[in-house]
Backbone as CSV, one residue per row, in Angstrom:
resi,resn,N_x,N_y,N_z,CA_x,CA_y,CA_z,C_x,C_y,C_z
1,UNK,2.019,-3.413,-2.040,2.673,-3.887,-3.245,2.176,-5.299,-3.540
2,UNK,1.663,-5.533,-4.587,1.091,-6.700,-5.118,2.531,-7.674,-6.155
3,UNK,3.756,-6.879,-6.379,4.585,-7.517,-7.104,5.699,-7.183,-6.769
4,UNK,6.583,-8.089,-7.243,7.883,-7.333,-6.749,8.841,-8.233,-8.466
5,UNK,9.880,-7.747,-8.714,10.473,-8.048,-9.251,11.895,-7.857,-9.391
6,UNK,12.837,-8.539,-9.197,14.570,-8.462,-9.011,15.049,-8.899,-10.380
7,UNK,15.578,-8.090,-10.739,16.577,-8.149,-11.862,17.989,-7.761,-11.537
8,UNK,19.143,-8.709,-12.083,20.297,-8.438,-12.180,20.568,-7.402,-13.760
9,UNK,21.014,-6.389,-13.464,21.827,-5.925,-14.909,21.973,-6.720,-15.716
10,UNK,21.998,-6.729,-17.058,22.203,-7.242,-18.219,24.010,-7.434,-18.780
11,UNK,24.330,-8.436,-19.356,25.580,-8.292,-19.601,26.291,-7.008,-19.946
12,UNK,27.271,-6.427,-19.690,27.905,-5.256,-19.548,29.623,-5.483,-19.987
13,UNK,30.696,-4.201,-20.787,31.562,-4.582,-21.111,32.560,-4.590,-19.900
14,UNK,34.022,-5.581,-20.129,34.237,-5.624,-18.765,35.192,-4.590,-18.451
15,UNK,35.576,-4.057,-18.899,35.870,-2.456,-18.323,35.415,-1.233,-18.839
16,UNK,35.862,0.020,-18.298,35.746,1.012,-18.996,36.694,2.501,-18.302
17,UNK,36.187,3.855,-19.087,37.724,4.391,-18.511,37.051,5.157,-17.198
18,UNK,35.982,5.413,-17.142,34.983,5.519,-16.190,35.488,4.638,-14.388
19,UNK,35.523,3.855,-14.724,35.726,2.490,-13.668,33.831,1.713,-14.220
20,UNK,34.200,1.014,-12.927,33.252,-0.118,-13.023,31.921,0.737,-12.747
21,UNK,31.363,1.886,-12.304,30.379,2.271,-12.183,29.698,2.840,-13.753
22,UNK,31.071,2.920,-14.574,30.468,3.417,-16.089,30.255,2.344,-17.128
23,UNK,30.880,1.113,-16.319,30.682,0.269,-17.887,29.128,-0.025,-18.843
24,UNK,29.623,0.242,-19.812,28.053,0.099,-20.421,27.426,-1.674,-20.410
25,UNK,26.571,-1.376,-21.020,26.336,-2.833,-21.423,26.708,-3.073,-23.131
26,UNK,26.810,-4.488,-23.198,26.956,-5.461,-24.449,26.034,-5.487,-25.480
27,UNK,25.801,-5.365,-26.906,25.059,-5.438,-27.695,23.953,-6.904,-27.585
28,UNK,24.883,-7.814,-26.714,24.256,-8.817,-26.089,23.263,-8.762,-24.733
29,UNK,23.812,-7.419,-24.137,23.413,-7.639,-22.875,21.920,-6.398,-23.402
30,UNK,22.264,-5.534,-24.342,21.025,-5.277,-25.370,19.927,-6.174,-25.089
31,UNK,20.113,-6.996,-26.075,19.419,-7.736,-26.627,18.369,-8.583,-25.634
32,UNK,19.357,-8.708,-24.635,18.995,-9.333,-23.848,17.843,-9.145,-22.423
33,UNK,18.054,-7.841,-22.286,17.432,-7.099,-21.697,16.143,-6.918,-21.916
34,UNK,15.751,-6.386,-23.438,15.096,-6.127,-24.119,14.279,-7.135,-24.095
35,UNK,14.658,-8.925,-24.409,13.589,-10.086,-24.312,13.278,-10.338,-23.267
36,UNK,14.090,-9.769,-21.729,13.505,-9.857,-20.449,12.196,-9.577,-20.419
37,UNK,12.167,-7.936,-20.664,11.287,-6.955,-20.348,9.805,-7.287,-21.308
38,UNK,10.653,-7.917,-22.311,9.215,-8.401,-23.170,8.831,-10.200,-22.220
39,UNK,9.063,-10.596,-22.123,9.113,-11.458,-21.229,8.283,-11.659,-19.761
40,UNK,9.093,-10.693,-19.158,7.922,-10.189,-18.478,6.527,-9.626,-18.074
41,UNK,6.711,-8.253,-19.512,5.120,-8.191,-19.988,4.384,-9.189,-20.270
42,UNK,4.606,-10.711,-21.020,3.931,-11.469,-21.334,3.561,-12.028,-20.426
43,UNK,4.357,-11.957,-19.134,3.908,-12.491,-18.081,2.993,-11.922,-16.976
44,UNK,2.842,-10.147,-17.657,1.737,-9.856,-16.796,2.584,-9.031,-15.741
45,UNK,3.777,-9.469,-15.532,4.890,-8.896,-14.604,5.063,-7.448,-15.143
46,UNK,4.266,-6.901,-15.080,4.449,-4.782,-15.506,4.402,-3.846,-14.298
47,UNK,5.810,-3.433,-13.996,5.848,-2.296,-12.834,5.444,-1.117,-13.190
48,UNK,5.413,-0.072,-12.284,4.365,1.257,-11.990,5.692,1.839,-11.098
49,UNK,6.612,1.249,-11.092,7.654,1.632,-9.978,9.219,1.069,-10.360
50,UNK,10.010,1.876,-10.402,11.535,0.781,-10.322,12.257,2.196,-10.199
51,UNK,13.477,0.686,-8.854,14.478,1.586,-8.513,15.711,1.060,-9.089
52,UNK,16.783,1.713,-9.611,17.680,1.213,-10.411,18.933,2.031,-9.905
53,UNK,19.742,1.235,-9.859,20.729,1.191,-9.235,21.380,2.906,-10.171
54,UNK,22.824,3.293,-10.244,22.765,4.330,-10.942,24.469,4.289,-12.071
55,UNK,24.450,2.714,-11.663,25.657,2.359,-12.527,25.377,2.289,-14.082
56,UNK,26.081,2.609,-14.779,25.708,3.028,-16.209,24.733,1.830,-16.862
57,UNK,25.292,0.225,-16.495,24.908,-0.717,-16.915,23.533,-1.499,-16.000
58,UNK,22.982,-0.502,-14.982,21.854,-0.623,-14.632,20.873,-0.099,-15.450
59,UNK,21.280,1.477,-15.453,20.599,2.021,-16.143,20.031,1.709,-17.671
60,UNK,21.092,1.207,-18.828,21.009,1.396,-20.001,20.174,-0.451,-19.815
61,UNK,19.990,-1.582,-18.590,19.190,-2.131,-18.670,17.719,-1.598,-18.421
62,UNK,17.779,-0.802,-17.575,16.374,-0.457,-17.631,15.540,0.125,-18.417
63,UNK,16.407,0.662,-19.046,16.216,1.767,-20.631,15.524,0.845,-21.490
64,UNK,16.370,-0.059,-21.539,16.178,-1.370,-22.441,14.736,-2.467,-22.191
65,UNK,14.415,-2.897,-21.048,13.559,-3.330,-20.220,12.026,-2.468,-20.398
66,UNK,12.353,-1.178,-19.975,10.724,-0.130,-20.030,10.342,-0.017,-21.126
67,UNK,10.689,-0.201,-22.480,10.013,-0.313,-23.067,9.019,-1.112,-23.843
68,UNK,8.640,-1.718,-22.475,8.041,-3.371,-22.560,6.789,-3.028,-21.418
69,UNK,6.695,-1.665,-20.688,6.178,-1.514,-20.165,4.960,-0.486,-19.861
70,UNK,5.613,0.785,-20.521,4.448,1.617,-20.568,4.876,3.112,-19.559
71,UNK,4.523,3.568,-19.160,4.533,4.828,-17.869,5.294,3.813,-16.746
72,UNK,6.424,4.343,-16.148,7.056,3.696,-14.858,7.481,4.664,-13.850
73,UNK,7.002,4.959,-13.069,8.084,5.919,-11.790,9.699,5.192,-11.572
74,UNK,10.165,6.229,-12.421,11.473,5.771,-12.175,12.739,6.352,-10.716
75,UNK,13.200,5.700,-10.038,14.190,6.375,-9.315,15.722,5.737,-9.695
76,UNK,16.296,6.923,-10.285,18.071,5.903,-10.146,18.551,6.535,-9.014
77,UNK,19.359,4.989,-8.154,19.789,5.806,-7.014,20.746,5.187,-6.188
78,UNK,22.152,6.026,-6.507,23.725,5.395,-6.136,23.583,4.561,-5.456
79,UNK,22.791,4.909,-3.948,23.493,4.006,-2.528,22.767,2.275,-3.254
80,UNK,22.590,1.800,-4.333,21.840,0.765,-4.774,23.062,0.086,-5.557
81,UNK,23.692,0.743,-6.361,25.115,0.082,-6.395,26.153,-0.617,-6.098
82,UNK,26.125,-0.363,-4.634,27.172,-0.740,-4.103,26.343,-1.502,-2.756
83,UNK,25.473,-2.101,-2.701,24.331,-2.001,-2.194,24.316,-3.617,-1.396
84,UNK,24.016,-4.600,0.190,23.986,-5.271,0.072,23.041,-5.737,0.316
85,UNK,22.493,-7.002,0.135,21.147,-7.509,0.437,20.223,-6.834,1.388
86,UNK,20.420,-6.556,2.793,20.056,-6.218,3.800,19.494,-4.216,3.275
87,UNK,20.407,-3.840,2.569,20.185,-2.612,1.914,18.893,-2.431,0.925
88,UNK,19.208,-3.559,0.247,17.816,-3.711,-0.889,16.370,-3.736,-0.081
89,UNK,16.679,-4.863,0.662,15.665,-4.985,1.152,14.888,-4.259,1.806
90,UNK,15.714,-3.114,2.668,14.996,-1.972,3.458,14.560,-1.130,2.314
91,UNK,15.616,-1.069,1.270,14.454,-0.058,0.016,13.009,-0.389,-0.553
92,UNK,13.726,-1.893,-0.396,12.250,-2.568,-1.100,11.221,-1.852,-0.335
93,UNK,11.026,-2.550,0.926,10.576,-2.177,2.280,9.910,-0.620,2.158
94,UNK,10.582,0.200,1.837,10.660,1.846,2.313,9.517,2.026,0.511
95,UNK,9.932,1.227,-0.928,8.793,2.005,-1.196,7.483,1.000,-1.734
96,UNK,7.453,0.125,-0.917,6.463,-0.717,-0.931,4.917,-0.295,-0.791
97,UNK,4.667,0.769,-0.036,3.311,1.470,0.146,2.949,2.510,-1.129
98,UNK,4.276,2.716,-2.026,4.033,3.552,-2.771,3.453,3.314,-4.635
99,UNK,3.562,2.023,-4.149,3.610,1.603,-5.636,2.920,-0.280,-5.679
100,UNK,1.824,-0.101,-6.918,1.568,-1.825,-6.885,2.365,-2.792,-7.801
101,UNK,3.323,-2.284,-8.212,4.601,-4.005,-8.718,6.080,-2.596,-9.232
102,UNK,6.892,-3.542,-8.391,8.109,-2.514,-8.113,8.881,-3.609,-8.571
103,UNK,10.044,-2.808,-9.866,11.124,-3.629,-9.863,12.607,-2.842,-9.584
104,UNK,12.909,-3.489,-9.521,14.800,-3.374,-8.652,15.808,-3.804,-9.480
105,UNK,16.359,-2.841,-10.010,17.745,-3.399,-11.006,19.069,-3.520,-10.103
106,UNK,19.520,-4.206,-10.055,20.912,-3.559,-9.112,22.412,-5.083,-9.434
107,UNK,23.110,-5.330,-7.969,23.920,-6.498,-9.268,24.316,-7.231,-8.071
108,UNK,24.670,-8.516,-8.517,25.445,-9.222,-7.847,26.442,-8.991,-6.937
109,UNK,26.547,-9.785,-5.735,25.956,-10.816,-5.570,24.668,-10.348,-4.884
110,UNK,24.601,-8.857,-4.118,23.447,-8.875,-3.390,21.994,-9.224,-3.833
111,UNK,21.612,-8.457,-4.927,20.371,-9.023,-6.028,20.319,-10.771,-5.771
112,UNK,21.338,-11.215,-6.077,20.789,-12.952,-5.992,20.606,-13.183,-4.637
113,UNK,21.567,-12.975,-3.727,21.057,-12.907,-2.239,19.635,-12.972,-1.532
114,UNK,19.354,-11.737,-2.260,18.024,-11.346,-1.884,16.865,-12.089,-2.494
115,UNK,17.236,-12.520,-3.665,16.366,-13.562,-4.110,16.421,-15.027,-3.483
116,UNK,16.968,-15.223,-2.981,17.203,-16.497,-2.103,16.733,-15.991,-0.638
117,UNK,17.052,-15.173,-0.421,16.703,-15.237,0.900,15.043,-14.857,1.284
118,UNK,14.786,-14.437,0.114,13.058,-14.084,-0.193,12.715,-15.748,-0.165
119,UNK,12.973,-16.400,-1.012,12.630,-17.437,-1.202,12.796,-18.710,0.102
120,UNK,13.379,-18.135,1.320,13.742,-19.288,2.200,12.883,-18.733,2.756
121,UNK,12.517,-17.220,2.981,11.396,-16.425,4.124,10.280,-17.351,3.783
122,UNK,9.599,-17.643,2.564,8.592,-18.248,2.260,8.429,-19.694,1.958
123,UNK,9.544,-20.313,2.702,9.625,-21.983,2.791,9.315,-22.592,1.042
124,UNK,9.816,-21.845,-0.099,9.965,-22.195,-1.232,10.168,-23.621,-1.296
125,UNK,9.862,-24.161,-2.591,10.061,-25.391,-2.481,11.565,-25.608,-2.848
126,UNK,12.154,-27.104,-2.104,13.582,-27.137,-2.397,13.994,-27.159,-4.448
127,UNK,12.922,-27.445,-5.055,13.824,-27.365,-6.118,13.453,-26.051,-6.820
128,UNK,13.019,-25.238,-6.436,13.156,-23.866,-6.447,14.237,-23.103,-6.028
129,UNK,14.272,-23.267,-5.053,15.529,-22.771,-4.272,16.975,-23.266,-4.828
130,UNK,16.876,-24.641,-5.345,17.788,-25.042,-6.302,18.041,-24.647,-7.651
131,UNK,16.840,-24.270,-8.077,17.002,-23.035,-9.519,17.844,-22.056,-9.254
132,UNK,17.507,-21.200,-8.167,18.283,-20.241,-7.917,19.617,-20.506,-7.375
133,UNK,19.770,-21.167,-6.954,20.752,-21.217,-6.075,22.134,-21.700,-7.198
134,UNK,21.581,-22.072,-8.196,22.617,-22.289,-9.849,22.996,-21.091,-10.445
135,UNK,22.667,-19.758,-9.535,23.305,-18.591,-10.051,22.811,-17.318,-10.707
136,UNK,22.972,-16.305,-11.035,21.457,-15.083,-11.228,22.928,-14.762,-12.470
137,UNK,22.669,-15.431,-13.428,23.029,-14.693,-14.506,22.948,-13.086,-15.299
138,UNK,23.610,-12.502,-15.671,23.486,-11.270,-15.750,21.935,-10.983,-17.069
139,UNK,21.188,-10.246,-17.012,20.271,-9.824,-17.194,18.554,-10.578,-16.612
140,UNK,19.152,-11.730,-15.786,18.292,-12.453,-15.168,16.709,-11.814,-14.223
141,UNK,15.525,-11.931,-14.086,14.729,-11.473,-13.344,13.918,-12.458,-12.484
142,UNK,13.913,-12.279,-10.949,12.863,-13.465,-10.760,11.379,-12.507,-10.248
143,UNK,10.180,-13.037,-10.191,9.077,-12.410,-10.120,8.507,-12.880,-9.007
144,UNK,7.876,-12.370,-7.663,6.999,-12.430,-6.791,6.256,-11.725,-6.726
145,UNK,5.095,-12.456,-6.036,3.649,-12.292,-6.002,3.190,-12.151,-4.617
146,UNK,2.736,-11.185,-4.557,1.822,-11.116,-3.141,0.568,-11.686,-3.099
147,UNK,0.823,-11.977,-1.604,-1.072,-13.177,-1.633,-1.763,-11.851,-0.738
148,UNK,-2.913,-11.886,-0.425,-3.437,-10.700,0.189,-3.005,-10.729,1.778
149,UNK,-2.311,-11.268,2.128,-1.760,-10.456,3.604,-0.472,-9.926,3.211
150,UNK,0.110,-9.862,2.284,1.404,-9.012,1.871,2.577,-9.774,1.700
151,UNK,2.365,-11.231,1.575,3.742,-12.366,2.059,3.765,-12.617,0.272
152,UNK,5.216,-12.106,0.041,5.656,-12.435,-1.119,5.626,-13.995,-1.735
153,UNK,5.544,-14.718,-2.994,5.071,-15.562,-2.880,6.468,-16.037,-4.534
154,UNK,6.746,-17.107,-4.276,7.587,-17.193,-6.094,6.738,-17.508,-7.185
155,UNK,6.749,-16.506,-8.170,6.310,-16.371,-9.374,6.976,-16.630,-10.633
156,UNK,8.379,-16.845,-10.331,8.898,-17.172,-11.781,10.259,-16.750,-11.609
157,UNK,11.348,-17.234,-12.315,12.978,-17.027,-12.477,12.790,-16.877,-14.250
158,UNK,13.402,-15.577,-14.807,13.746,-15.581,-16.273,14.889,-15.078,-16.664
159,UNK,15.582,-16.098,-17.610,17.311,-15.758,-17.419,17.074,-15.970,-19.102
160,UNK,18.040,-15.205,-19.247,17.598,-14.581,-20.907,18.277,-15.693,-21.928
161,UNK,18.717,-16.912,-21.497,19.659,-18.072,-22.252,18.219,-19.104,-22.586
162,UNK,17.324,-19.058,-21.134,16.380,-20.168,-21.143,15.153,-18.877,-22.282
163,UNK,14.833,-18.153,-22.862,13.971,-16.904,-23.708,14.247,-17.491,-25.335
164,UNK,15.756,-18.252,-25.553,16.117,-18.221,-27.036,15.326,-19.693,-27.927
């Protein structure tokens, strides 16, 4: 895997009759999604792979997101929901041989977790780590880069407030 990319879900309404696994997303969290994913393309950041969590408001981000992208192997997949850092990460892990830039929709807090804790594996710089560490706003993505021995590397934080 040459990329990796973590996205939090996009703003979503705050209930629904579903429970919390159905809430949709926001005409905002729309919108928002949507300038991620374009966002990202501009950045070159285009997956071939994403696993997405299978909560309604994962999904209808990724919906929103791929079409910024082109052909994607998609997997939605429950145990990613409810999911904690240590979880992501073995997925990451598990389909890393299968694919060259994989992104991961899934939600707080584990998603930001994992972005921090990516970022301490690789002795990030402290005011990096201080970007993040101000919080993974909902439709937020950060981007890593692999150097050629496979060590993820920080490529970028895009939170859809700093896009307008």
């Amino acid at each position: 895997m040459r990329q990796l990319i973590l996205m939090r879900h996009a703003e979503a309404q705050p209930s629904s009759e579903t429970g919390d696994i159905g809430r949709a997303l926001t005409g905002r969290g729309q919108t928002d999604a949507e300038a991620i994913g374009r966002a990202l393309a501009e950045r070159s950041a285009r997956p071939d792979h994403a696993l997405v969590s299978s909560a309604r408001r994962a999904q209808e981000t990724w919906e929103a997101v791929r079409g910024a992208f082109g052909d994607v192997v998609t997997e939605v997949e429950r145990g990613l929901y409810d999911a904690d850092s240590i979880a992501l990460r073995h997925r990451i892990e598990d389909a890393e041989d299968s694919c060259t830039s994989l992104i991961l929709i899934a939600h707080n807090p584990a998603i930001h977790r994992l972005a921090v804790d990516l970022l301490i594996d690789q002795a990030a710089a402290p005011s990096t780590l201080e970007r993040l560490s101000g919080g993974f706003p909902p439709g937020s993505a950060v981007v890593f880069t692999a150097d050629s021995s496979g060590r993820l590397a920080y490529d970028g934080f895009l939170r859809p407030g700093d896009l307008i």
